[in-house]
C-alpha positions as CSV (number, residue, x, y, z in Angstrom):
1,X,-54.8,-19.7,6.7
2,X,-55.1,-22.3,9.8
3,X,-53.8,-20.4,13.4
4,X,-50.3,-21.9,13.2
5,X,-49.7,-20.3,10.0
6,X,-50.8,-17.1,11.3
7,X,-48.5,-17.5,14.3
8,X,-45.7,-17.8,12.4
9,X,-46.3,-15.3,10.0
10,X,-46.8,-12.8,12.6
11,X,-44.2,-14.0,15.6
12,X,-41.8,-15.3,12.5
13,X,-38.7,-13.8,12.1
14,X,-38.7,-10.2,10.6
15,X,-35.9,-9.9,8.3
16,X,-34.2,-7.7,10.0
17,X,-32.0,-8.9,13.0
18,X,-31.7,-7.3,15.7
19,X,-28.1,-5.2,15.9
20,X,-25.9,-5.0,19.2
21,X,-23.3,-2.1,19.1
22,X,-20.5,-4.0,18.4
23,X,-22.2,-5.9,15.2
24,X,-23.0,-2.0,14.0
25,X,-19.6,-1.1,14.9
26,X,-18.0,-3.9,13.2
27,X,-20.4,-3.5,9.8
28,X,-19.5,-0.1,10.0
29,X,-15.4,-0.9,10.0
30,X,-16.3,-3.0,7.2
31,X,-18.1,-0.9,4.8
32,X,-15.0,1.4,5.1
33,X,-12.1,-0.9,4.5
34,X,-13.8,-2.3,1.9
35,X,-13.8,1.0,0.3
36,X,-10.5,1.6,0.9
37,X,-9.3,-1.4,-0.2
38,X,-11.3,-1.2,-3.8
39,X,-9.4,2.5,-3.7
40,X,-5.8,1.1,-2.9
41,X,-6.6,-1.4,-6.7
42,X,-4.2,-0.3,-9.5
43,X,-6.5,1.9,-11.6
44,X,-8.9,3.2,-8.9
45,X,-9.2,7.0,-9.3
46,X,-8.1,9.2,-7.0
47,X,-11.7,10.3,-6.3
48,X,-12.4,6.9,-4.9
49,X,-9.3,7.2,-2.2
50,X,-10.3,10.8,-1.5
51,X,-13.8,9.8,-0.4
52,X,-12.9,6.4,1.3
53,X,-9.9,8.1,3.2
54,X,-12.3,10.8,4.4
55,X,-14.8,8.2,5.9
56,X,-12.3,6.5,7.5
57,X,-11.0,9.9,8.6
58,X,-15.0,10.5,9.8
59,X,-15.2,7.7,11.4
60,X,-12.1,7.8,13.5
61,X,-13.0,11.2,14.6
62,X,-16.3,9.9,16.1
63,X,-14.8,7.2,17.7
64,X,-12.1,9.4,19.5
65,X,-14.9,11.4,20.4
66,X,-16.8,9.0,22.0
67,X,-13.9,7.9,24.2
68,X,-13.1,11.1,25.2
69,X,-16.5,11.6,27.0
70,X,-16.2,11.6,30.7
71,X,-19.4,8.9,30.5
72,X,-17.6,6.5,28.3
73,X,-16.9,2.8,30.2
74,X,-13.7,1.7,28.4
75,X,-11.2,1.1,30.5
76,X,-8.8,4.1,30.4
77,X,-5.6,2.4,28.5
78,X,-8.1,1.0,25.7
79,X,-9.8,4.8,25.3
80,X,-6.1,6.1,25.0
81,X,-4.9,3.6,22.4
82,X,-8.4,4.4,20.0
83,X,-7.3,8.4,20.6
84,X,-3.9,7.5,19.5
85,X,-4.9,5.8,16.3
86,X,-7.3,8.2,15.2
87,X,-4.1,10.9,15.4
88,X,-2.1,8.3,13.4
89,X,-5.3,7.9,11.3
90,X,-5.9,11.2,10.4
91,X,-1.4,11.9,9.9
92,X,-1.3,8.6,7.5
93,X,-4.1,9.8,5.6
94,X,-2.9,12.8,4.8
95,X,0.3,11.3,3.4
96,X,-2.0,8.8,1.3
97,X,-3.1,11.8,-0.3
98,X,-0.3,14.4,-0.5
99,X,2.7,12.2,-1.0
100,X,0.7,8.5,-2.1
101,X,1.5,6.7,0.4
102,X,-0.4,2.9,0.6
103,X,-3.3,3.0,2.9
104,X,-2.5,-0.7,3.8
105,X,-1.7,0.7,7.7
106,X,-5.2,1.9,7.6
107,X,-6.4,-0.9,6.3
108,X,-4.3,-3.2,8.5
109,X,-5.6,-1.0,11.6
110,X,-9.0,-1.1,10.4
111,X,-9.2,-4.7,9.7
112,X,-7.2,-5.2,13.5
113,X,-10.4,-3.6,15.1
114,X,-12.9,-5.5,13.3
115,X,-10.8,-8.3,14.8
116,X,-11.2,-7.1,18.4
117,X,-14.8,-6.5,17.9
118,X,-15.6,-10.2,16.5
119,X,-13.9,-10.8,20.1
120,X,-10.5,-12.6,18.2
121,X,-8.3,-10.4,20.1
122,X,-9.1,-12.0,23.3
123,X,-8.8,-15.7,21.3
124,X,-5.6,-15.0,20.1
């Protein structure tokens, strides 16, 4: 192996990118619609919305907890719209459970998110 090759094998790209908060955030918001929209398919077991509604439910909760923190840098009316969906968040889910309800608001406010995170909010 000649010195360029073992440059680029060991400076080379690793495999692994490198993730900002926003790209973990966003791959985050994606795992979990995904899994709720595979749950909202006719046929999917009521399991499958049980445990996607409670990530989503998780994950929501973290969030709002995040932007409660004194130390959090969002500006103010932003941190109060994520608090407000998580309440809506964790009031639809229960109705997609107790009284079937679609989850498609969730979805829709998921998917809205991953929107603002790609920066397609500020586009639009």
């Amino acid at each position: 192996m000649n010195s360029t090759n073992m440059a680029r094998s060991a400076y080379g790209q690793t495999g692994t990118p490198v993730r900002t908060d926003r790209s973990t955030e966003y791959a985050i918001f994606e795992q979990i619609t995904a899994r709720l929209t595979q749950a909202a398919k006719p046929g999917a077991a009521i399991g499958q919305m049980a445990a996607a509604i409670h990530e989503n439910r998780q994950l929501w909760t973290i969030l709002a907890s995040d932007v409660a923190g004194t130390d959090n840098a969002l500006p103010q009316a932003l941190r109060a719209q994520i608090l407000y969906l998580c309440e809506f968040t964790g009031l639809h889910s229960r109705k997609v459970l107790n009284a079937g309800a679609s989850p498609a608001p969730l979805i829709d406010i998921n998917t809205a998110v991953m929107r603002g995170l790609r920066g397609e909010a500020q586009a639009a």
